[in-house]
C-alpha positions in Angstrom: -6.6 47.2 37.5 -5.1 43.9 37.3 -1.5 42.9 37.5 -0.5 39.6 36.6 3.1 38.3 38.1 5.8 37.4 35.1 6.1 33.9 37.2 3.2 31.8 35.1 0.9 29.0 36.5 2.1 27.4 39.2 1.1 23.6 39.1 1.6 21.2 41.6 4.4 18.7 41.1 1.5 15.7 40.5 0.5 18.0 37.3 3.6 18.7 36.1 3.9 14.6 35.9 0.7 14.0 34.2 1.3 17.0 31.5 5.0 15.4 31.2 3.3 11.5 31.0 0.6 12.8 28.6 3.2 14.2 26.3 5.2 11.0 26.1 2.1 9.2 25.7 0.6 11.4 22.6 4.2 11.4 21.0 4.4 7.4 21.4 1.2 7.3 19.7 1.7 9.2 17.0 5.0 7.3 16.2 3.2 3.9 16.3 0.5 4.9 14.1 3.0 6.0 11.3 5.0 2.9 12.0 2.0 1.1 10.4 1.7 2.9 7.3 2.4 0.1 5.1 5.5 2.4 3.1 5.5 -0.5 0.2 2.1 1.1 -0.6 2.7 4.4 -0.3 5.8 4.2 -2.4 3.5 2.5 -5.1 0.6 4.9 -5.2 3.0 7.5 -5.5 4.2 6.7 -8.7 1.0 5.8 -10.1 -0.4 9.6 -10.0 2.0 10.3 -12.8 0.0 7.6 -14.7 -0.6 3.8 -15.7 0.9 2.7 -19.2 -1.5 -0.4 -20.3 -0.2 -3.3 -21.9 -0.7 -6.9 -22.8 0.9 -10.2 -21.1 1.8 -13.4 -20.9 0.6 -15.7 -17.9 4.0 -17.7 -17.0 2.8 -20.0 -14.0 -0.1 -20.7 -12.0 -0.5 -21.7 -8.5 -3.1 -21.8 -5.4 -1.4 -21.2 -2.0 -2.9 -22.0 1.3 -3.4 -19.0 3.6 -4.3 -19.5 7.0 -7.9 -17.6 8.2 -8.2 -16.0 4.9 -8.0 -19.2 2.7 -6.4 -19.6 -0.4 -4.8 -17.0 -2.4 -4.8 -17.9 -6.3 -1.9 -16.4 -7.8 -1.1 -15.5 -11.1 2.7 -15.2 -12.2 3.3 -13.0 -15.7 5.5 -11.3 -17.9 5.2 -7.9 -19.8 7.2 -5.7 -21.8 7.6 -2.1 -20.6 8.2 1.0 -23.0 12.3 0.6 -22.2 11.6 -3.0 -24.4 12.7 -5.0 -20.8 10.9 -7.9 -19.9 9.7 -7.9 -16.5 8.1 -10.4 -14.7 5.1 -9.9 -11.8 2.6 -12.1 -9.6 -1.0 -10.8 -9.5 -2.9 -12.2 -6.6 -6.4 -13.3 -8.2 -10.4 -13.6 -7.2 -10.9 -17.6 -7.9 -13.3 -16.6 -10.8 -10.4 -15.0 -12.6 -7.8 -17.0 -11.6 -9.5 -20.0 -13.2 -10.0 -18.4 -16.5 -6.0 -18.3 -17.3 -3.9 -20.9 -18.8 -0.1 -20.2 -18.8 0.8 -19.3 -22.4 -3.0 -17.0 -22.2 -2.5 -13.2 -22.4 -3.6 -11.2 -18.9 -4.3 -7.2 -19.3 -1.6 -5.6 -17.3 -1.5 -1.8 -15.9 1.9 -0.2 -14.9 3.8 2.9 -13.2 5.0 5.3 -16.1 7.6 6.2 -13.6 8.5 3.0 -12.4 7.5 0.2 -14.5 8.7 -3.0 -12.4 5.4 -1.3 -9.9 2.4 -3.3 -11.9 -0.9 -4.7 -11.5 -3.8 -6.1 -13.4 -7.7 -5.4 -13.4 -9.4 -7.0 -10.5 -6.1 -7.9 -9.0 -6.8 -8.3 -5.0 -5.1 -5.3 -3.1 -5.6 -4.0 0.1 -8.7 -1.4 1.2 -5.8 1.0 2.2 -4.4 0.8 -1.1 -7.6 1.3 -2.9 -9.2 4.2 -0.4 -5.3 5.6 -1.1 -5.5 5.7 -4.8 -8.8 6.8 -4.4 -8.0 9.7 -2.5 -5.2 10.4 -4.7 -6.8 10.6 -8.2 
């Protein structure tokens, strides 16, 4: 017969540093990896499961931007109506093939939030492979 004492493993003071340094380390870690999570996006997505209204809109301004190692970012700025009647105005951030087809004045196919309707986007607007494995994920 076996009789275990009610004292628990006793571990050598170097242990008992390494479990407590571990356990600092794995909490640190997971704090930093959900201080990444780009929230803008996640806030974003969220209201788009509820649903996209689609409507039709009017490209305001157009402009090219220089970006640094990723090269220029074509951006389109527009306005839309949502179903409240308020005119809201957004900036899509374009492939050059598109963004060269648009003239201001032209009418640009626009998607937004049913929840939130300042949260829009257009077709083939550039967004981030988070964003897109998210919504993916999501739907």
């Amino acid at each position: 017969m076996t009789f275990l004492s009610g004292k628990g493993v006793r571990r050598t003071p170097l242990k008992r540093v390494l479990r407590g340094l571990t356990g600092c380390a794995a909490v640190a870690f997971i704090v930093y990896v959900l201080s990444m999570v780009p929230y803008d996006i996640l806030r974003a997505e969220r209201f788009r499961i509820y649903g996209e209204t689609f409507t039709v809109g009017v490209v305001t301004v157009l402009r090219a931007e220089a970006g640094g190692n990723d090269g220029s970012r074509f951006l389109v700025e527009y306005k839309y109506v949502d179903t409240d009647g308020l005119v809201r105005t957004a900036t899509a951030s374009l492939p050059y093939d598109q963004w060269e087809r648009y003239r201001p004045g032209q009418r640009i196919d626009v998607l937004y939030a049913r929840q939130r309707p300042a949260i829009s986007r257009t077709p083939g607007e550039i967004e981030p492979r988070f964003q897109l494995w998210l919504r993916a994920m999501l739907r």
